[in-house]
N, C-alpha and C positions, 0 to 999 in steps of 0.2 A: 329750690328747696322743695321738696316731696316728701308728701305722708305717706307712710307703708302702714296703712290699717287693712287689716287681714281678719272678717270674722271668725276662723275658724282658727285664728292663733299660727304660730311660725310652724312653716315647713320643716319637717326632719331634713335632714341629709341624708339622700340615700349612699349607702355604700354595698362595693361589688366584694363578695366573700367569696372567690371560688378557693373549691378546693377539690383537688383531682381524681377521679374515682377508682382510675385504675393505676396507679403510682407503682411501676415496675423500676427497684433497683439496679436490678441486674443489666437493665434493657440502660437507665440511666450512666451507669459505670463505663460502657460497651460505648457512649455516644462522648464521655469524657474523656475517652481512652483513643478511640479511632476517628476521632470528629461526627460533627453531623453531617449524614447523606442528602437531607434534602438542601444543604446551603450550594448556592450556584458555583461549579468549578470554574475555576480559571480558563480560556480558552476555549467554553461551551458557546456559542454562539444561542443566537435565538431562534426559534423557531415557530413562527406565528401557528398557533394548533395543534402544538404538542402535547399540552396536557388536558385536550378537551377530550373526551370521551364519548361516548357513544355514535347514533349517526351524525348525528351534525359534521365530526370529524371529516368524513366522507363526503359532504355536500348529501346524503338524504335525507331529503324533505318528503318521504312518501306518508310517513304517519300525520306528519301536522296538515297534507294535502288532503288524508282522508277525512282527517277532521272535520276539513272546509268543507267535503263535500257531504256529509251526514246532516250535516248542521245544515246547508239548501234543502238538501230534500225534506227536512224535518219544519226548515219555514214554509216550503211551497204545499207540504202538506198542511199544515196548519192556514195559510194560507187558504187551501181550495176548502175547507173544512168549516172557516170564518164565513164564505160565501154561501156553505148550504145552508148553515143556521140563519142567516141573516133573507134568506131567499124561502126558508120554510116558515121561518114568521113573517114574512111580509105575507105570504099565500095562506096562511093558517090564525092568523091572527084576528079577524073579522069573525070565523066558527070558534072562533075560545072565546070571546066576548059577547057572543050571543048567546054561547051558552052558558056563560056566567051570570047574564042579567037574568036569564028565566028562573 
């Protein structure tokens, strides 16, 4: 036996209202009339990669390789970048506190 105490009181129900923005009759009548074109025919076999689009279809991976490669040079910069800050305050850091204390 469980208690449902809810400070904030019972949740609504949410409910899904769509409603179509572009609602063509004509296009609908045309799709009652001659069936729908996107239902799978009879006799179509499958074809793994038929409806993918762009390069991938292809096997190109040149963009998502560029990626990779922007993205290294952009840590190895940051990278050598982290090392001069870290090497100019190690060497500068003794004349900023000495000339803080004066």
């Amino acid at each position: 036996m469980g208690f449902s105490f809810n400070f904030f009181g019972t949740q609504e129900v949410r409910k899904f209202n769509y409603r179509p923005r572009f609602y063509d009759p004509e296009k609908e009548e045309r799709r009652k009339k001659y069936g729908d074109y996107a239902k799978k025919k009879e006799g179509e076999e499958y074809v793994p990669g038929k409806y993918v689009k762009g390069s991938l279809r292809d096997g190109n991976y040149q963009r998502t390789q560029e990626i990779g490669r922007n993205q290294k040079a952009i840590g190895m910069l940051t990278t050598l970048l982290l090392f001069l800050v870290v090497y100019l305050i190690y060497k500068y850091y003794p004349f900023l506190i000495q000339a803080l204390s004066q």
